[in-house]
C-alpha positions as CSV (number, residue, x, y, z in Angstrom):
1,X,-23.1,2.7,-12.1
2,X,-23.4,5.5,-9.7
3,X,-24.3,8.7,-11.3
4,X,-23.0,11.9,-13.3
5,X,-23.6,10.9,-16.9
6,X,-21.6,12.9,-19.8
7,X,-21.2,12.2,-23.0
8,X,-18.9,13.5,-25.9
9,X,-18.9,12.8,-29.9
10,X,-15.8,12.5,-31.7
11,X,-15.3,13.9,-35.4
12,X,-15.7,10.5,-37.1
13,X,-19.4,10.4,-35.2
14,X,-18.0,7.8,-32.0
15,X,-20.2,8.1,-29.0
16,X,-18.8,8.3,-25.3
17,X,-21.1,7.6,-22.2
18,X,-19.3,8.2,-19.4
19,X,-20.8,7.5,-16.2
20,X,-19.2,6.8,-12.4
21,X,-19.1,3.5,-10.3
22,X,-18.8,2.2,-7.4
23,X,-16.7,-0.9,-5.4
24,X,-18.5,-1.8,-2.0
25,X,-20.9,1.3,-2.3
26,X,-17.6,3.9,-2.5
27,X,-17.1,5.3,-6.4
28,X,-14.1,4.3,-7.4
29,X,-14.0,6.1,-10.8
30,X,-15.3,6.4,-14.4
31,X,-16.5,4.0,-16.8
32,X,-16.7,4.8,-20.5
33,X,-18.3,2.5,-23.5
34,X,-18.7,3.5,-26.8
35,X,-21.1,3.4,-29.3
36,X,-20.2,3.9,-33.5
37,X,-24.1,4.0,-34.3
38,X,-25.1,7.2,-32.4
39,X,-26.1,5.0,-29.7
40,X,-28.2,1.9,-31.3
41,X,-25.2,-0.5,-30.0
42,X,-22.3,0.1,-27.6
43,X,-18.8,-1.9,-27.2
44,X,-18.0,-2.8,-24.0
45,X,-17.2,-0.8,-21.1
46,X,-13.5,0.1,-19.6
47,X,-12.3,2.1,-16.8
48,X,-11.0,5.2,-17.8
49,X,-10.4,7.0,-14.5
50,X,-9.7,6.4,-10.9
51,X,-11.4,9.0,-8.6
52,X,-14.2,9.5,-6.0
53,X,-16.5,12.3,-7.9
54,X,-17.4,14.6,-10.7
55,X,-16.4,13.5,-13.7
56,X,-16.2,15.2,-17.2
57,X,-15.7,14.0,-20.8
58,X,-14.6,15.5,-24.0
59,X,-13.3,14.6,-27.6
60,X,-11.2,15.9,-29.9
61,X,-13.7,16.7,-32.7
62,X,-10.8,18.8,-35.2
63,X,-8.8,17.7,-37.9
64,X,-5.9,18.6,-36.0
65,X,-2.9,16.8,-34.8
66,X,-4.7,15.1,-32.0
67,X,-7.8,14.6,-33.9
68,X,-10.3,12.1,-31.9
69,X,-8.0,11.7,-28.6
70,X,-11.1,11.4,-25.8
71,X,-9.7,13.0,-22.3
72,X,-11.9,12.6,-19.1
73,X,-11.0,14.2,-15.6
74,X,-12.3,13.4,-11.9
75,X,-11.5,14.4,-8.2
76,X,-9.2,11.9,-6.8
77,X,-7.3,11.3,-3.9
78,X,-6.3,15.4,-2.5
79,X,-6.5,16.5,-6.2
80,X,-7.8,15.8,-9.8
81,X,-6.8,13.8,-12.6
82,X,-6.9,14.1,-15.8
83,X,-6.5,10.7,-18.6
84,X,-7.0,10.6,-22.3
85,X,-7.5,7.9,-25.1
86,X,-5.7,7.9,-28.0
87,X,-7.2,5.1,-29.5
88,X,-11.0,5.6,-29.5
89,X,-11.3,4.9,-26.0
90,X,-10.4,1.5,-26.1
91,X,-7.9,2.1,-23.6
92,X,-6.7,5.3,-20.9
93,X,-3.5,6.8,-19.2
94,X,-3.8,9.3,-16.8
95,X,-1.3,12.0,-17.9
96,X,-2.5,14.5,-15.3
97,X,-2.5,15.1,-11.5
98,X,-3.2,18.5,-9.8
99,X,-2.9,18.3,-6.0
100,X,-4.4,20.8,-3.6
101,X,-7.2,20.2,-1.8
102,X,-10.2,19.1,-4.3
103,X,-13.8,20.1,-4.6
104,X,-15.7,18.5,-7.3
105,X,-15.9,19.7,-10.2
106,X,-13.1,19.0,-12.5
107,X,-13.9,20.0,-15.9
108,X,-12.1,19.3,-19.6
109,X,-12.5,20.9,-23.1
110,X,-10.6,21.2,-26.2
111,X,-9.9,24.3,-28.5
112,X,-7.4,25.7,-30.6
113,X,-3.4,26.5,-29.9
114,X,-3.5,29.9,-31.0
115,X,0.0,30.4,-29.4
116,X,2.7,30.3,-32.5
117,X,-0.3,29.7,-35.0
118,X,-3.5,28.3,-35.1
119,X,-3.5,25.0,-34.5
120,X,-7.1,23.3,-34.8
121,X,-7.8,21.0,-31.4
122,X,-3.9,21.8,-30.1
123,X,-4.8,22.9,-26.6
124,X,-6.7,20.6,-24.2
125,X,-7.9,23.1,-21.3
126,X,-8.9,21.7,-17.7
127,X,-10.1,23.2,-14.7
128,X,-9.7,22.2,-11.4
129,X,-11.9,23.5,-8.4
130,X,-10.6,24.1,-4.9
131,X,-10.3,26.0,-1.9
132,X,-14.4,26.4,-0.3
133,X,-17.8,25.7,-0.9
134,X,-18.4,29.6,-0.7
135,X,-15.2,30.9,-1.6
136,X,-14.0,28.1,-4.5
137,X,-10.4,29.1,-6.3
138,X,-10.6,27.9,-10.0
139,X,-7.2,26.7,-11.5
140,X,-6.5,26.8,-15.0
141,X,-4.0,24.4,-17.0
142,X,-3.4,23.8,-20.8
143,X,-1.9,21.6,-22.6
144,X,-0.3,21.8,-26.1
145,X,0.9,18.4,-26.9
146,X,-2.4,16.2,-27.3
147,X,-3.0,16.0,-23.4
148,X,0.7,14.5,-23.1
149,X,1.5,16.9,-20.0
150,X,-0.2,20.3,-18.3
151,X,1.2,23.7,-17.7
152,X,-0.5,25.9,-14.7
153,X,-2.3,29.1,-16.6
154,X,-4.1,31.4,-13.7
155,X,-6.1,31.1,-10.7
156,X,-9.9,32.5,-10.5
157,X,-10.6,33.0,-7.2
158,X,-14.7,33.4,-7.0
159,X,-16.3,34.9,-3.0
């Protein structure tokens, strides 16, 4: 493993350790394993994202439609990606890519869809970090549909 640990609890009290690693000394992307007693014992592990660094990790934890989908985003390639698990993170598909020249620090979360009604855990928000170290432009992007696809909110430009 090669650093950046983050974990995330689902609603039914699953346990996700994510953590990076590495082929030949280059990271390659995330691993996740999962543990059903807070941590005591843990399944084994599966790759859940390609990428080269900063990784993030959240859960579903609502009652709502997309209630304990995991999602997990990373830097990778001259963007960042963005997969989720649907089945307890047994397994990942990357349903996100947002190109344009990458610093780390892709980061997901999960709130409500207050657009049309309130809709617990409908929105899974990610933000994607570009542009300079000193002068970094944030992107926003949401998604309505349980991570499914991404729609471009606003930029966030920081000096």
């Amino acid at each position: 493993m090669s650093g950046d640990p983050v974990t995330a609890y689902d609603s039914l009290g699953n346990l996700y350790y994510e953590n990076m690693y590495n082929s030949g000394g280059n990271i390659v992307g995330c691993k996740v394993i999962r543990s059903t007693d807070n941590g005591a014992t843990w399944l084994p592990s599966v790759t859940a994202i390609a990428g080269y660094d900063k990784n993030w990790i959240a859960a579903d934890q609502t009652a709502g439609p997309y209630a304990n989908y995991v999602y997990t985003t990373m830097s990778q390639g001259n963007g960042h990606a963005v997969a989720r698990s649907t089945d307890y993170g047994a397994t990942w598909t990357q349903t996100g890519y947002f190109s344009a020249n990458p610093l780390p620090g892709t980061m997901v979360a999960v709130g409500p869809n207050t657009i049309g009604g309130d809709v617990p855990g409908g929105a899974v928000y990610v933000v994607t970090n570009t542009g300079t170290t000193f002068a970094p432009t944030f992107s926003f992007y949401v998604s309505t549909n349980g991570g499914q696809n991404f729609t471009f909110k606003i930029i966030s430009i920081f000096c």
